[in-house]
Wavefront OBJ file of the C-alpha trace (Angstrom):
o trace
v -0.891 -14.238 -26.896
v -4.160 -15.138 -25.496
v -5.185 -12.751 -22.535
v -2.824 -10.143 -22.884
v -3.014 -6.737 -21.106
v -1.128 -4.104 -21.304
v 0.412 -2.445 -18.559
v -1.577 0.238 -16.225
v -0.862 3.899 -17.332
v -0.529 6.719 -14.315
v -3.728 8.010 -15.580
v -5.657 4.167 -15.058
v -4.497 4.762 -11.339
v -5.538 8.579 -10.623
v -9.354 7.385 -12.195
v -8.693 4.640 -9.881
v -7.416 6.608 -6.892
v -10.595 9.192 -8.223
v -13.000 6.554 -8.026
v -12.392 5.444 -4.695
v -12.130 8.817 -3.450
v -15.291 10.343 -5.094
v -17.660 7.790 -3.993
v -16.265 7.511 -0.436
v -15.458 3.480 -0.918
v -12.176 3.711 1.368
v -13.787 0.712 3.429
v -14.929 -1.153 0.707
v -11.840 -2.353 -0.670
v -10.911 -5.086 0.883
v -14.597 -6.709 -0.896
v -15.772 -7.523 -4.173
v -18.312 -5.454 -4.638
v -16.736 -1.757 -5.002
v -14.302 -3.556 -8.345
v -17.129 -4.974 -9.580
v -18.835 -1.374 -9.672
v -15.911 -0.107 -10.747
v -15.351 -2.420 -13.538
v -18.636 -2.247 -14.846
v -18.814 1.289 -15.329
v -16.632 1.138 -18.616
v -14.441 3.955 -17.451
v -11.141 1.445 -17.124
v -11.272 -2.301 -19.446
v -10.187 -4.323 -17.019
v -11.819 -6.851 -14.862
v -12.555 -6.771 -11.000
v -9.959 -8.728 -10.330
v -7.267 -7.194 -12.477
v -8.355 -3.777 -10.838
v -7.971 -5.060 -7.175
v -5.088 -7.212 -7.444
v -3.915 -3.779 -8.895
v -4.506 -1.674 -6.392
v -3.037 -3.896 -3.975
v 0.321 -4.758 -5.465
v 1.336 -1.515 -6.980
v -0.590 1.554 -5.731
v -1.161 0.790 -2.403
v 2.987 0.077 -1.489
v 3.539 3.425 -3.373
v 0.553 5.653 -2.271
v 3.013 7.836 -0.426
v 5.206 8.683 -2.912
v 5.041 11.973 -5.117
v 3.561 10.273 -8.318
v -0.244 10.310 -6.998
v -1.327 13.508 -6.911
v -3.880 13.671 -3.666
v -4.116 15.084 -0.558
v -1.555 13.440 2.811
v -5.335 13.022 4.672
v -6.719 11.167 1.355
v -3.301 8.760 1.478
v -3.890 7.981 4.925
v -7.514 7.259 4.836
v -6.597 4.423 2.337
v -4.095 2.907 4.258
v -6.278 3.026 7.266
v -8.851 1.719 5.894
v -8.078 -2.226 6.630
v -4.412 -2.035 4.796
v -2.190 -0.842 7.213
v 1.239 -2.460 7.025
v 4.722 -1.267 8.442
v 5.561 -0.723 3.943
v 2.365 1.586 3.944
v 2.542 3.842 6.755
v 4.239 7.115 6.314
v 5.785 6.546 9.946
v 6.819 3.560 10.367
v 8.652 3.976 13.298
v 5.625 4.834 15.287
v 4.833 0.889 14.488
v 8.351 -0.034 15.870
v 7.676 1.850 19.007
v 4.330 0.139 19.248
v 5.959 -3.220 18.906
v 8.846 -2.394 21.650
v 6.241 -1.611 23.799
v 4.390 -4.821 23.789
v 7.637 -6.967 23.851
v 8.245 -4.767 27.152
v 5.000 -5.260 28.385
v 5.123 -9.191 27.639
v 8.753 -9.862 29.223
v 6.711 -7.724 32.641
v 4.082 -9.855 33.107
v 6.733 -13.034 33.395
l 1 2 3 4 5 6 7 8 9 10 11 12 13 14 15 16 17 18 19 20 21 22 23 24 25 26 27 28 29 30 31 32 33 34 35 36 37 38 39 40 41 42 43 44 45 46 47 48 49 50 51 52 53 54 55 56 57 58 59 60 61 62 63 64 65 66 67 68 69 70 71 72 73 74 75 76 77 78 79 80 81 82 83 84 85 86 87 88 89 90 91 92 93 94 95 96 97 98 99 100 101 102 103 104 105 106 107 108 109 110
C-alpha cells in the first residue's frame, strides 16, 4: 500500500510537544516554516504536513488531558498561541460567559 504510515507513538508527540517547547516556536505554528524545520531535522520521518496536520487534529484537542506530560503554563501557551477554541480551553465556561455578555450587550444597544 503505497504511502503508508504508521500511526504516531506517545513518544512522536512529547519530541513534538519538546520541540515546540525548546525552541520557543508557540507562535509559529500556525506557518510552514517551524514543520518544515522540524521535519528536516531527522528526529521524527514524517513530512511537514503530516507533522502539522498532526498536531492539529490530535494533540492540540487533547493537550489538557493527563497523557502529555508538561507543565498547565506550557498547555496554555499553546492554546493561546492563535488556537484557542471553546474544545481547547481548560475553562470553557469563561468563553460562555464571554459570549452571554456580548449577546447582552448587543440586545442593549437596540
Amino acid at each position: 500500500m503505497s504511502g503508508y504510515r504508521p500511526l504516531y507513538t506517545i513518544e512522536e508527540d512529547h519530541l513534538i510537544l519538546q520541540m515546540i517547547i525548546e525552541t520557543g516556536a508557540y507562535y509559529r505554528l500556525r506557518g510552514k516554516q517551524f514543520w518544515v524545520d522540524l521535519s528536516n531535522t531527522g528526529i521524527l520521518d514524517r513530512t511537514w504536513m503530516s507533522l502539522k496536520e498532526h498536531y492539529e487534529k490530535y494533540i492540540l484537542p487533547k493537550i489538557f488531558s493527563n497523557q502529555y506530560s508538561i507543565s498547565r503554563d506550557e498547555k496554555q501557551k499553546l492554546v493561546l498561541a492563535g488556537y484557542q477554541h471553546n474544545n481547547f480551553t481548560a475553562d470553557s465556561n469563561d468563553q460562555e460567559d464571554d459570549d452571554q455578555s456580548e449577546e447582552q450587550r448587543e440586545s442593549n444597544a437596540f
